[in-house]
C-alpha positions as CSV (number, residue, x, y, z in Angstrom):
1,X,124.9,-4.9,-56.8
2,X,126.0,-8.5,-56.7
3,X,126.9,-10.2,-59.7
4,X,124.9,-8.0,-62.2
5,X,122.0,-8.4,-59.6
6,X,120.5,-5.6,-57.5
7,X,117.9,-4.2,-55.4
8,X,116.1,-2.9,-58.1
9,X,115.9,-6.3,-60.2
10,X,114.6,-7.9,-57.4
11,X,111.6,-5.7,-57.1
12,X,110.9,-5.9,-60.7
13,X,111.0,-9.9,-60.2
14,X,108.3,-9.8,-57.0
15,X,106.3,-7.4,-58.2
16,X,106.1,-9.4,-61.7
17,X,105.6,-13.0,-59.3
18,X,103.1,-11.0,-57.1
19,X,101.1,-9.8,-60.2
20,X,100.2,-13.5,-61.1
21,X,99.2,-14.4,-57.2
22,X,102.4,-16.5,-56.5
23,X,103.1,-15.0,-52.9
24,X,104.9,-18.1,-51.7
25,X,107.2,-17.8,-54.5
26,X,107.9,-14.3,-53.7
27,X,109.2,-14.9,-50.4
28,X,111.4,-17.3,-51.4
29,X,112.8,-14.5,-54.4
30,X,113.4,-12.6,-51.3
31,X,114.9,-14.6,-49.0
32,X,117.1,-16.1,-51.9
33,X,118.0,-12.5,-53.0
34,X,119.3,-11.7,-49.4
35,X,121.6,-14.8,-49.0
36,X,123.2,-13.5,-52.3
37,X,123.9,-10.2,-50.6
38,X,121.3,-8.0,-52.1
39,X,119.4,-6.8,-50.0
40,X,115.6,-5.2,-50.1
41,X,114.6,-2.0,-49.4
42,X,111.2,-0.1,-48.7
43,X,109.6,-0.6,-52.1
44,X,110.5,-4.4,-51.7
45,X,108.4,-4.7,-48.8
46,X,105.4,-2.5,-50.2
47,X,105.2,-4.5,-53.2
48,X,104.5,-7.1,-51.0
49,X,102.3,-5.4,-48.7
50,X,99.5,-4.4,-51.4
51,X,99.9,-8.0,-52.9
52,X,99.0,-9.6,-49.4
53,X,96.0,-7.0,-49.2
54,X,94.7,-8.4,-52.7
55,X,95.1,-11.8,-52.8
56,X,95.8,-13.0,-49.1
57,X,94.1,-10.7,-47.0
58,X,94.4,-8.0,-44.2
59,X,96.4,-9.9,-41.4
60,X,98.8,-11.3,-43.8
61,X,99.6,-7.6,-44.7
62,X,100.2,-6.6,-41.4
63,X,102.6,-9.1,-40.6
64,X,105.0,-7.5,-43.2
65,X,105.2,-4.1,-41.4
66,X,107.4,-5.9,-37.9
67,X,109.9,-7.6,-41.1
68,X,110.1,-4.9,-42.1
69,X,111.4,-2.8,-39.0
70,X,113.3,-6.1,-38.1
71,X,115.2,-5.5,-41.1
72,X,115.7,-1.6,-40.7
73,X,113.5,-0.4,-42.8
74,X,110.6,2.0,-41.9
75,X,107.6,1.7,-43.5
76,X,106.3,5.2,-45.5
77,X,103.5,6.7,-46.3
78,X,102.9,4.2,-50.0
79,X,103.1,1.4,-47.0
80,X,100.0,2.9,-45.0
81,X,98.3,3.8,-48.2
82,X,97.9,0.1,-49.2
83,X,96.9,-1.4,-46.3
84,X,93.8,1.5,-46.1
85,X,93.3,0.9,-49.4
86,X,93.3,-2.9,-48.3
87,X,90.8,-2.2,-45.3
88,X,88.7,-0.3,-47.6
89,X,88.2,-3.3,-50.1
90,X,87.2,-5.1,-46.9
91,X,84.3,-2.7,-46.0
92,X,86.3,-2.3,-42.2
93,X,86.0,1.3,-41.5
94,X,87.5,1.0,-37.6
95,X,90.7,-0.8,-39.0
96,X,91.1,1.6,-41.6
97,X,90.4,5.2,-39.2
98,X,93.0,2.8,-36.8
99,X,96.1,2.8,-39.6
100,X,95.3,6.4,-40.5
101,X,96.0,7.2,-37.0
102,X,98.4,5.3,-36.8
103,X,100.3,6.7,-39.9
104,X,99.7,10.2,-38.0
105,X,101.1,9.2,-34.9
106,X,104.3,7.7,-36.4
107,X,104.5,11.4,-38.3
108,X,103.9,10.3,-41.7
109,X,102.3,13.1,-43.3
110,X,99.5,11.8,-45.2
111,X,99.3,12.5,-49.1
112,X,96.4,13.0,-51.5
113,X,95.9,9.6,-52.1
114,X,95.8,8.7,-48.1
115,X,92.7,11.3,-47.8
116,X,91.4,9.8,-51.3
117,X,91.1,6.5,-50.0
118,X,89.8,7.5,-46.4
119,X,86.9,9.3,-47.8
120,X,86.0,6.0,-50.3
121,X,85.9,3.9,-47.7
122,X,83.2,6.8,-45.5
123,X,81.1,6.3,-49.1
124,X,81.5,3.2,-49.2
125,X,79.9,1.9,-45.8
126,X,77.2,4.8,-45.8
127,X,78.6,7.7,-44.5
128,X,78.7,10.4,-46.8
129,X,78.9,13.2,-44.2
130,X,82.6,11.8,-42.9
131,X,83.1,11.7,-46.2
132,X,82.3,14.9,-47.0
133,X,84.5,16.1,-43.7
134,X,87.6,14.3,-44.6
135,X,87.6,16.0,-48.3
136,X,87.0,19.4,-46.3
137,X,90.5,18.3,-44.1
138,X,91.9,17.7,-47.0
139,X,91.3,21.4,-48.8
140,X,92.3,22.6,-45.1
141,X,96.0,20.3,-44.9
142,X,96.8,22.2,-48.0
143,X,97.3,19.2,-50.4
144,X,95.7,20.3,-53.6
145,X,92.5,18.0,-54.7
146,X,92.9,16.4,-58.1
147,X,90.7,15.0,-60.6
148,X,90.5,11.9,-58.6
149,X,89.1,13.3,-55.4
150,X,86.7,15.0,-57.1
151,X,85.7,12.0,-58.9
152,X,85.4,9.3,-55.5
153,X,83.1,12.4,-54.3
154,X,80.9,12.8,-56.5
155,X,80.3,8.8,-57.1
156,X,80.1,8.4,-53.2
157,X,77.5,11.2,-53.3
158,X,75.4,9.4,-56.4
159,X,75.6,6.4,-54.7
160,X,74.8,7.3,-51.2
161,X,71.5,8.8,-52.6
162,X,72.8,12.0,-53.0
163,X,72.9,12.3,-56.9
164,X,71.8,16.0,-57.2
165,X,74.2,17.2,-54.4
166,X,76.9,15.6,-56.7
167,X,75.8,17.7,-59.8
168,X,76.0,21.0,-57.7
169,X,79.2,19.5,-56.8
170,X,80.4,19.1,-60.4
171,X,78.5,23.0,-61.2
172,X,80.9,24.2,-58.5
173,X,83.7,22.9,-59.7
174,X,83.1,23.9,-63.2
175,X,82.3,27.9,-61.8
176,X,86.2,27.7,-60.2
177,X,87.5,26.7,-63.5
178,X,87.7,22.7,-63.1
179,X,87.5,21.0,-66.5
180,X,85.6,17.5,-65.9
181,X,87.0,14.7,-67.4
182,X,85.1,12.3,-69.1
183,X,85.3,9.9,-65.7
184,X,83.6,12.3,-63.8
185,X,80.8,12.6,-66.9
186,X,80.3,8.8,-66.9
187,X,80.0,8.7,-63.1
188,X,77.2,11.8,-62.7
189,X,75.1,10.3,-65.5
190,X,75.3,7.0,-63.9
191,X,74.5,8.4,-60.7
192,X,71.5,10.6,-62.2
193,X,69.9,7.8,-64.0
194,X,69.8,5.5,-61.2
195,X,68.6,7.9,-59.5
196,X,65.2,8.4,-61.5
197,X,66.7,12.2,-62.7
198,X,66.4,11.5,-66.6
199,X,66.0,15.0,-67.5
200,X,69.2,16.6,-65.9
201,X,71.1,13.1,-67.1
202,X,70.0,13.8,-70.5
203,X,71.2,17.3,-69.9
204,X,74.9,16.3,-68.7
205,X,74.7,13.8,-72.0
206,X,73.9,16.8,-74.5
207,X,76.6,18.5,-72.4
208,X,79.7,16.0,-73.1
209,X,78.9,16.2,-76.2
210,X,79.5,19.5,-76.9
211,X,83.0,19.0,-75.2
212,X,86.4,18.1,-76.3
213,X,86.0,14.7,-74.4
214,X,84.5,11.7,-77.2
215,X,81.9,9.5,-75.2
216,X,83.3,5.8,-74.9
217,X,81.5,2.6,-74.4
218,X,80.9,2.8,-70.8
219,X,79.2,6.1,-71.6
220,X,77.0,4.6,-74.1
221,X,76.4,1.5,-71.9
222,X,75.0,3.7,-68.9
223,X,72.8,6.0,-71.5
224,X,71.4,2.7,-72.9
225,X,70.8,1.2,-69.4
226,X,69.4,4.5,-68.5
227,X,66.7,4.8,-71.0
228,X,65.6,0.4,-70.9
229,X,65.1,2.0,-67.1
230,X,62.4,4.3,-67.7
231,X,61.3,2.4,-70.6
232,X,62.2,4.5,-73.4
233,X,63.5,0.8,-75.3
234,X,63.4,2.6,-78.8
235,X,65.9,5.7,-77.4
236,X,68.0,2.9,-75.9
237,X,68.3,1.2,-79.3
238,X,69.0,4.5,-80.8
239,X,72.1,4.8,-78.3
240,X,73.1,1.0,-78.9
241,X,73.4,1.3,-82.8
242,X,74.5,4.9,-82.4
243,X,77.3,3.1,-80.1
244,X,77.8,0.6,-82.9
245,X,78.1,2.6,-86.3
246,X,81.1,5.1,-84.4
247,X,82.6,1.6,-84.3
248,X,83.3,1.3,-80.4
249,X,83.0,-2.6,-79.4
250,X,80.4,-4.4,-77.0
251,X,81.6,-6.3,-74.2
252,X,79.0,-9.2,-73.1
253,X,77.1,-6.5,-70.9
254,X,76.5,-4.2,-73.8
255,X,74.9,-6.9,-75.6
256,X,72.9,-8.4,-73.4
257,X,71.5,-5.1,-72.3
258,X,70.6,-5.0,-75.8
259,X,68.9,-7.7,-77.0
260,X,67.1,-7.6,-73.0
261,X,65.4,-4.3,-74.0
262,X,64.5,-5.8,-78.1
263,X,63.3,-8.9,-75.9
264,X,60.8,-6.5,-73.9
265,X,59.4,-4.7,-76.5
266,X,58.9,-7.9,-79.0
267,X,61.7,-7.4,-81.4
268,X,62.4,-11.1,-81.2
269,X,64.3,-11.0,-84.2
270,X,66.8,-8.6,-84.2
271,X,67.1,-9.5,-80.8
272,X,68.3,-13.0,-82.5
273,X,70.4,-11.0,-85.0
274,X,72.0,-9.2,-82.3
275,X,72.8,-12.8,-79.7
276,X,74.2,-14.7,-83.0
277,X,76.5,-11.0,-84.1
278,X,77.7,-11.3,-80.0
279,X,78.7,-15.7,-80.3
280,X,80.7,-14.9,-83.6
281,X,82.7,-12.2,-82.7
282,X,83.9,-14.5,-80.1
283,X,82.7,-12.3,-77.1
284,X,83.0,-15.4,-73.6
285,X,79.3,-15.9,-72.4
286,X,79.0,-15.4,-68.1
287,X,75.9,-16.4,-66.2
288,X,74.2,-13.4,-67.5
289,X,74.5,-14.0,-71.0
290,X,73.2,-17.7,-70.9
291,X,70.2,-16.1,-68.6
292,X,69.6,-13.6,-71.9
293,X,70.0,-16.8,-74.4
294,X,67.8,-18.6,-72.3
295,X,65.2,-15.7,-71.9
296,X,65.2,-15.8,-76.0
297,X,64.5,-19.1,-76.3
298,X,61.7,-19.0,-73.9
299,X,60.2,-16.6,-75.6
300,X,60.5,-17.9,-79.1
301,X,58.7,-20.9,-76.9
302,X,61.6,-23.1,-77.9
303,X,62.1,-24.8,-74.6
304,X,63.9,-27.8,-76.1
305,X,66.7,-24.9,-77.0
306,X,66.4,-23.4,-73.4
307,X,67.1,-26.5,-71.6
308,X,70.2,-27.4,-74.0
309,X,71.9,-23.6,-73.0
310,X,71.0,-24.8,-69.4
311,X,72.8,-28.0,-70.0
312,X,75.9,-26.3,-72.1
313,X,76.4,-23.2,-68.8
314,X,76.6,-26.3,-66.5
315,X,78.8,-28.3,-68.5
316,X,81.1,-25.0,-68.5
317,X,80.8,-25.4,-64.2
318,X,78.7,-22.8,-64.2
319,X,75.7,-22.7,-61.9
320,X,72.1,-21.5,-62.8
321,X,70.7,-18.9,-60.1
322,X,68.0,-18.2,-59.1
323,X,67.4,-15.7,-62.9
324,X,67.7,-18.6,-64.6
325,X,64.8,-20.5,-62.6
326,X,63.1,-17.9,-63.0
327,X,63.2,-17.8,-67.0
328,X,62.4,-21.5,-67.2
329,X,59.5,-21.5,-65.2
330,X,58.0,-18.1,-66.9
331,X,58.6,-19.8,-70.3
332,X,56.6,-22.9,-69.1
333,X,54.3,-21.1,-68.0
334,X,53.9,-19.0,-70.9
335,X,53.7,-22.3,-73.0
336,X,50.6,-23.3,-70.6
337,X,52.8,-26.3,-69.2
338,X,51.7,-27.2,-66.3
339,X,52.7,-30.4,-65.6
340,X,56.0,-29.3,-66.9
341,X,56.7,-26.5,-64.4
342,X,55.6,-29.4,-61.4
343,X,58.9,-31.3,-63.1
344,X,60.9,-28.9,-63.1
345,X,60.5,-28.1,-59.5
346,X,61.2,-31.6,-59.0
347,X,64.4,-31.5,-60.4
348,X,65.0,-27.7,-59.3
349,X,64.8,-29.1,-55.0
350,X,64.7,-32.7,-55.3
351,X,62.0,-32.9,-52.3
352,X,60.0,-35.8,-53.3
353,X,57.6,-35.4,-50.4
354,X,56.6,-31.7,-51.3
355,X,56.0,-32.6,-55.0
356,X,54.5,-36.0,-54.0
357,X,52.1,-33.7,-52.3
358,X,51.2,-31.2,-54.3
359,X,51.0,-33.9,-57.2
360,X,48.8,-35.9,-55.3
361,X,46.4,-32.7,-54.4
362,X,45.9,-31.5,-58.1
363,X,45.3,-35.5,-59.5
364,X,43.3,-35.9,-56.8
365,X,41.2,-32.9,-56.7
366,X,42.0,-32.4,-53.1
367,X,43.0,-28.7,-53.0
368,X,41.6,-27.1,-49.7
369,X,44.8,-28.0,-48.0
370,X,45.8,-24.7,-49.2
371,X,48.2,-23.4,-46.1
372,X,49.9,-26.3,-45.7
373,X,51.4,-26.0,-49.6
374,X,51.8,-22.5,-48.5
375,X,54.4,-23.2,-46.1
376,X,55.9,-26.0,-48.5
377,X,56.3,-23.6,-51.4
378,X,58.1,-21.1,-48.9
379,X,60.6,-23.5,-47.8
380,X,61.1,-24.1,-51.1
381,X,61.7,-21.1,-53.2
382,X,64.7,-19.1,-51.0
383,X,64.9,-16.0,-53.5
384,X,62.7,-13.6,-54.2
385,X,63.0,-13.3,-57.8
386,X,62.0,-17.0,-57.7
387,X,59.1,-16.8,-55.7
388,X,57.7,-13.8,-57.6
389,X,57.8,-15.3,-60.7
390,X,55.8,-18.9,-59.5
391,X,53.5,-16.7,-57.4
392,X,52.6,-15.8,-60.8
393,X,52.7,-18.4,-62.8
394,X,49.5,-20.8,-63.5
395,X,51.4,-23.3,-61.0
396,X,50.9,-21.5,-57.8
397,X,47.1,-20.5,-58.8
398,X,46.4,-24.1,-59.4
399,X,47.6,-25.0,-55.9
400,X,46.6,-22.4,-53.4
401,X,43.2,-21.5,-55.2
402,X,39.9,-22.8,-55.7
């Protein structure tokens, strides 16, 4: 300790600077700390070895490890575990088997979390057989599985398409006296709905309930998505208000899902109800819930309203994908606006040639040149969503049909 300063300050300091991205100024904290005498130790240079995985990026990581041995210190086992955790986020399974080799070879004995992350990272890219094999070397390296394991198995199961091996997974683990936490509930029924198996979802929801464990929002947010899915929208309400009267709170996601599903099935005004309830309890609107605003509007065939959220998201900087197109142009269409939608395309590419054309053809009555607005239309519309929705729209009939 120098001067009421020590080792264990500084790391509290860079961990605190690293937390808000500053890397730059960590280093210099370091480099500072050392001229003052104090000098860093292995959790110094780990902190800064899982920042430069998050926010910098793999090769800025590695660069640590030769300071570190420069200085004396040898990285451990927390050092190896961030940057596979790092290679992981980065979807690099061949850097990721390289450091775990690597760790072995320098004889640091891998922990629970090491295997953890080695088998998320099999999942992750598609391979839920190495996956699999790497939880079995676990069980056989005589580290005891936790909660945790189980959990990154039975999500990389559910969403490798294996949704069903997961729940003989989780009936296993239940038979050898494993209590699920409500992590691993929220994952299964996630997996199960997505995967089309409503009945045994519905089962593992009756299920938690019975338990000590309360469902939270996420739980009720997956249930809701679940039944809007199969199109049961009135059991999806049911979960949403169900969610609401025990008090938990909606995040953006919640509500859009919401008033999506009341939207679908016609409820136009409690799907209002539901969008004003979301603005005043102050809840940020993302993309997604200007697309929903805008899908309101539209349907109420208040396009005036539709095009000023359009103008508000991209006053914000926020750009309009190809969902939002989409909306607009099924709104016009649904308002029979047909010169309209040809305007908005206008604006939407700004090719003034393609619509010169197509203008042209339909004022014109010319009409047979039908492959050659084929192949104009294509060029245009680069997403599928987009294209699907014109190719069924009045717009695309009037161009390409008789």
């Amino acid at each position: 300790m120098v001067g009421g300063l020590s080792t264990r300050l500084l790391n509290i300091c860079i961990a605190s600077v690293c937390k808000t991205q500053q890397l730059q100024r960590a280093e210099v904290l370091l480099i500072d700390a050392i001229r003052l005498g104090v000098l860093p130790n292995v959790v110094t240079y780990n902190i800064l070895v899982d920042a430069y995985c998050r926010f910098v990026g793999m090769g800025a990581a590695l660069d640590v490890i030769p300071r570190m041995r420069e200085a004396g210190i040898s990285p451990d086992v927390i050092t190896y575990n961030s940057l596979v955790a790092g290679s992981t986020r980065k979807r690099s399974l061949s850097l990721t088997l390289d450091l775990f080799d690597e760790m072995l070879e320098l004889s640091i004995h891998p922990d629970r979390w090491s295997y953890n992350t080695l088998m998320h990272c099999f999942f992750k890219v598609g391979n839920p057989d190495e996956g699999y094999n790497v939880f079995r070397n676990l069980v056989l390296s005589e580290i005891t599985p936790g909660q945790d394991t189980f959990n990154i198995l039975i999500n990389g199961l559910c969403k490798n398409g294996y949704a069903m091996h997961g729940l003989m997974l989780f009936r296993n683990l239940q038979r050898h006296g494993v209590v699920p936490e409500l992590v691993t509930y929220n994952l299964l029924i996630d997996g199960l709905c997505k995967a089309g198996q409503w009945r045994a979802a519905k089962t593992m929801i009756m299920e938690l309930l019975e338990t000590d464990e309360n469902p939270n929002a996420i739980t009720f947010t997956t249930v809701m998505k679940c039944c809007f899915k199969f199109q049961k929208y009135e059991q999806g309400l049911e979960v949403f208000l169900e969610m609401a009267n025990r008090g938990h709170t909606f995040d953006g996601f919640g509500y859009c899902t919401a008033v999506g599903g009341l939207i679908k099935i016609g409820r136009i005004e409690e799907a209002n109800r539901w969008m004003d309830r979301m603005l005043k309890n102050g809840i940020g609107l993302d993309l997604v819930s200007y697309n929903t605003l805008i899908n309101l509007h539209c349907r109420e065939g208040r396009l005036g309203a539709a095009y000023a959220v359009v103008e508000e998201l991209e006053k914000r900087g926020l750009e309009c994908d190809a969902y939002t197109h989409a909306i607009i142009i099924d709104g016009l269409c649904r308002a029979d606006h047909v010169r309209r939608q040809l305007c908005y395309l206008v604006k939407l590419h700004n090719q003034v040639s393609f619509v010169g054309l197509t203008s042209f053809k339909h004022e014109a009555g010319y009409i047979d040149d039908r492959q050659h607005l084929i192949y104009a239309f294509r060029r245009q519309l680069i997403d599928k969503i987009f294209y699907s929705k014109l190719k069924s729209s009045d717009v695309y009939s009037l161009a390409f049909c008789r």
